[in-house]
C-alpha positions in Angstrom: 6.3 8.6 21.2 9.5 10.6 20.0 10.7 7.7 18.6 7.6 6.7 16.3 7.9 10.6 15.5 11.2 10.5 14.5 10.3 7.6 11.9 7.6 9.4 10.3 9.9 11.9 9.8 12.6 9.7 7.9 10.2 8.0 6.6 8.5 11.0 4.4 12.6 12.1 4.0 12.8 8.0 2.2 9.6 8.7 0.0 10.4 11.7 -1.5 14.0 10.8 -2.4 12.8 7.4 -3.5 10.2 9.2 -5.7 13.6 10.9 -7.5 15.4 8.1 -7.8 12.3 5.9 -9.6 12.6 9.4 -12.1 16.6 9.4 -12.6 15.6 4.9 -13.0 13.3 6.3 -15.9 15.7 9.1 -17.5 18.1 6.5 -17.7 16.3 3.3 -19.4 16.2 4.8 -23.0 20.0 4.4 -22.7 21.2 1.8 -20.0 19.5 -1.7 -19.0 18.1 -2.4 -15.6 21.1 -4.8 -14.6 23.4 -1.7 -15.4 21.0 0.9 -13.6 21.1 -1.2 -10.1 24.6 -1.8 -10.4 25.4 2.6 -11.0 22.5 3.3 -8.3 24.3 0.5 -6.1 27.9 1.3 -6.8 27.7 5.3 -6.7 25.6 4.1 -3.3 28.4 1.9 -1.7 31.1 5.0 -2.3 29.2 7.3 -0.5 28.8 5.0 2.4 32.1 3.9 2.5 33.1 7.4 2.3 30.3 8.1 5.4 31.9 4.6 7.3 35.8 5.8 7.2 34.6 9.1 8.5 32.5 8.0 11.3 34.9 4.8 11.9 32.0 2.6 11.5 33.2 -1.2 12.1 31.9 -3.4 9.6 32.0 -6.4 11.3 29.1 -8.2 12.4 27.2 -11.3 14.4 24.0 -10.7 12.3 26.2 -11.9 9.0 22.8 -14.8 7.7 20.2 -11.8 8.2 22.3 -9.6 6.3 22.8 -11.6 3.5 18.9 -12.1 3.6 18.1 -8.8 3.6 20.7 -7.6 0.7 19.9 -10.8 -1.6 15.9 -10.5 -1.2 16.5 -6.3 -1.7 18.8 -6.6 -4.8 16.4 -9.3 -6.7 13.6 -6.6 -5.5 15.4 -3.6 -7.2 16.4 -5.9 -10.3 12.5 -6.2 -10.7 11.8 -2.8 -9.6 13.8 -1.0 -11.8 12.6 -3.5 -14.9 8.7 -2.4 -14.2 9.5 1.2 -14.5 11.8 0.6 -17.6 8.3 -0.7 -19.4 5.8 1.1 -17.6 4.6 4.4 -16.5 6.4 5.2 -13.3 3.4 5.7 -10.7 2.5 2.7 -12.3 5.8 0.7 -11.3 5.8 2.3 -8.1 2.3 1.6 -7.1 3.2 -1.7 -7.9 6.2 -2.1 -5.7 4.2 -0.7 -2.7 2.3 -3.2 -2.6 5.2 -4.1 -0.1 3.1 -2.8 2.9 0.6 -5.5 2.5 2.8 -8.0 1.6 4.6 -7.1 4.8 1.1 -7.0 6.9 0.8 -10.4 5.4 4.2 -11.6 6.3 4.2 -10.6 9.6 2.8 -13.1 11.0 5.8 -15.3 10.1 8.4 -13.0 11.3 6.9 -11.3 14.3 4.5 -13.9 15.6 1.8 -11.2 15.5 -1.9 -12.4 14.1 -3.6 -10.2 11.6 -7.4 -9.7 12.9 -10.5 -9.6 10.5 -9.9 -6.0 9.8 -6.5 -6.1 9.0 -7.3 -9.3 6.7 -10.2 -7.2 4.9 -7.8 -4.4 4.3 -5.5 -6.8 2.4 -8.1 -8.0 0.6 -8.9 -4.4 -0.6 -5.3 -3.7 -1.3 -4.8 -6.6 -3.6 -7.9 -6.0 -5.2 -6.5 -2.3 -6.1 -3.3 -3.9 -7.3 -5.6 -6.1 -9.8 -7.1 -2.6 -10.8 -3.7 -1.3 -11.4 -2.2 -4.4 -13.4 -6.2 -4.7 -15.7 -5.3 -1.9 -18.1 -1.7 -3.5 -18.5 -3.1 -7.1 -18.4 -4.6 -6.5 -22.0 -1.8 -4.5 -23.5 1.4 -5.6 -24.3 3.1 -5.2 -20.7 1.5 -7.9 -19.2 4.9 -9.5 -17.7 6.0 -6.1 -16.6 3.1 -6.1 -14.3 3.9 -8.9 -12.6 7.6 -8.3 -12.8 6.7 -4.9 -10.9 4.2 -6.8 -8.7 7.1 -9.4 -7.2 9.2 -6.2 -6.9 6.8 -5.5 -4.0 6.9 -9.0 -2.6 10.6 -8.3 -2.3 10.3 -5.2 -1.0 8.2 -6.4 1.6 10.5 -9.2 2.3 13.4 -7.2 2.9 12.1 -4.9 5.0 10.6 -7.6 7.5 14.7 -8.4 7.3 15.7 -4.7 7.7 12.9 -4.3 10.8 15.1 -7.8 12.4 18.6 -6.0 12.3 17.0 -2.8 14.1 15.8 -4.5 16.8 19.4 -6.3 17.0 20.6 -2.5 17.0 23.3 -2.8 13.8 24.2 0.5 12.4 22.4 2.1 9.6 25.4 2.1 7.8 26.6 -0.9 8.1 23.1 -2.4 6.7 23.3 -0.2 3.8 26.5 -1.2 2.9 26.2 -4.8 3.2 22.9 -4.2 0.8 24.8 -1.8 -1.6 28.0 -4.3 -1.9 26.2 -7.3 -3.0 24.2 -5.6 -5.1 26.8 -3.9 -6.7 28.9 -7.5 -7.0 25.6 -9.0 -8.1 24.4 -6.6 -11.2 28.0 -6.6 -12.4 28.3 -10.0 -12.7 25.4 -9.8 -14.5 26.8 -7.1 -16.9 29.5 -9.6 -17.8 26.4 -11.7 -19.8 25.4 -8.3 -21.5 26.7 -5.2 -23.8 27.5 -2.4 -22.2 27.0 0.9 -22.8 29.9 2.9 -23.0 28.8 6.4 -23.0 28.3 6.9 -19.3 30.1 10.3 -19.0 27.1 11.8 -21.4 24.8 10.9 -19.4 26.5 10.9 -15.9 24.0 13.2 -14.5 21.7 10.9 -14.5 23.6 7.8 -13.1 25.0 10.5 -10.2 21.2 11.6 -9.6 20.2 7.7 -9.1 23.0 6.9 -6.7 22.4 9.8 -4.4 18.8 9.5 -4.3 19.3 6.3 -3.6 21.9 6.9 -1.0 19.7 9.4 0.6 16.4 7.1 0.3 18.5 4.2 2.1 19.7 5.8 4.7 16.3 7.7 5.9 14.6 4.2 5.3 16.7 2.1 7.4 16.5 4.9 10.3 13.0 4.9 9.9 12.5 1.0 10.2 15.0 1.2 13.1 13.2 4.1 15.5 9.6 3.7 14.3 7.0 1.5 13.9 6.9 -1.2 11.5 3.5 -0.9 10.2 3.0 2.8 10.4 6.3 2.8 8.4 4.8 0.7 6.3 1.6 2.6 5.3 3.6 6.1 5.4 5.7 4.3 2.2 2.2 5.0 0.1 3.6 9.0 0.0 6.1 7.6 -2.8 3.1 7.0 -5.0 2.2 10.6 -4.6 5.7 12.1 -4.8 6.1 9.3 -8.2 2.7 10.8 -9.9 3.5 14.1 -9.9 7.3 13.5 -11.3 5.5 11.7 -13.4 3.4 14.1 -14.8 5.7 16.8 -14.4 8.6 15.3 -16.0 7.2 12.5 -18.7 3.5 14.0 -18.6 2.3 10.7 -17.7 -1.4 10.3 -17.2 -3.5 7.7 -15.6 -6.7 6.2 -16.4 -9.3 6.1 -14.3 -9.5 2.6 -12.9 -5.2 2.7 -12.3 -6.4 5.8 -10.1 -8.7 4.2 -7.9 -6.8 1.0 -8.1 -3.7 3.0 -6.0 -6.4 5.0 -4.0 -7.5 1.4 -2.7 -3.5 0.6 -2.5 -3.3 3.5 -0.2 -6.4 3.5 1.9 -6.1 -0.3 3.0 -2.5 0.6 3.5 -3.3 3.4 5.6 -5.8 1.2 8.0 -3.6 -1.8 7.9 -0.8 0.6 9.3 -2.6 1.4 12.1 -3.5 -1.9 13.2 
């Protein structure tokens, strides 16, 4: 019981700085692209870890290397996407549609735990999707159609990854040492994609940003990965839904975004059949 305490507690910590780092993603698209945004969030990430591994002489070697590289690839193609959808659309938006990762990972599941949805857990996913169709309608007939689904694979990844993440905490690998295999390659990965792009130069101007986006990040990853390591998949799954809440109001707060009506009970069906699938 401690234990599934303890990851509600980290898990609520990794919402709320996940929230700031989707708002520091936003801040920063009118001036960098989303290939230059995951490799700042994921370099400024990796110094503060290696920084965190010297100190606590963390060893980085590992018998889990295949399910690392899993993890990290599947997470860095789901923050490439992630970071894309709230470049183009209004951040609870983009974050509503990354969380569908709960009930992609309740759908998963089944294939990495051996663990058989019943017909209430089913029904629930079938209400969750259905609110992520709600969400993606009003974009569906504008003009952001493809950054709906961009966003909407972002929480396939998401999903993915933490099915991987869920696999090294039961094979007890250090937080840190997950992070950092997740933050090097994605930080090897978007700048080899920079190569292919222009860059923008003017990164001391707007540094505050790019140092906001790392630390949240850093912050976010850590509390996560503790989270999926001392608590309970699922319930650490439906407990992700806070970030919606925590994204709306940043989002109103800071860009004065509003929602339409059928977006808001699109992610209140989002967050209800997350809620019951968590508990199954």
């Amino acid at each position: 019981m401690a234990r599934v305490q303890n990851g509600v507690i980290w898990m609520i910590i990794a919402t709320f700085f996940f929230a700031f780092m989707g708002m520091f993603v936003k801040l920063g698209s009118p001036y960098f692209s989303e290939i230059e945004l995951v490799f700042y969030r994921s370099f400024v990430s990796l110094v503060f870890i290696i920084v965190i591994i010297i100190n606590k002489k963390i060893s980085l070697k590992t018998n889990y290397k295949r399910l690392h590289f899993y993890r990290s690839f599947v997470g860095f193609l789901s923050l490439l996407a992630f970071f894309y959808a709230i470049s183009h659309l209004p951040l609870s938006t983009a974050i509503s549609l990354n969380y569908t990762s709960p009930l992609f990972v309740a759908l998963l599941i089944p294939f990495f735990l051996h663990k058989k949805p019943g017909l209430h857990v089913c029904s629930m996913l079938l209400i969750g999707f259905f609110g992520a169709f709600l969400v993606l309608k009003p974009i569906l007939i504008g003009n952001d159609s493809y950054a709906g689904f961009i966003g909407l694979l972002s929480g396939l990844g998401a999903g993915l990854a933490y099915l991987f993440m869920a696999q090294l905490g039961k094979v007890n690998e250090p937080d840190t040492r997950v992070v950092f295999y997740f933050t090097f390659l994605s930080s090897f990965g978007a700048a080899f994609l920079m190569l292919f792009e222009n860059i923008n130069s003017e990164i001391f101007e707007h540094g505050w940003i790019l140092l906001g986006l790392g630390l949240s990040a850093t912050i976010a990853q850590l509390a996560l990965t503790k989270a999926y390591r001392v608590g309970n998949t699922l319930k650490n799954a439906g407990l992700s839904y806070l970030t919606i809440f925590f994204s709306s109001l940043l989002g109103l707060i800071v860009f004065s975004e509003m929602l339409n009506a059928l977006s808001i009970v699109g992610i209140l069906l989002i967050i209800i059949s997350g809620i019951f699938v968590s508990k199954k």
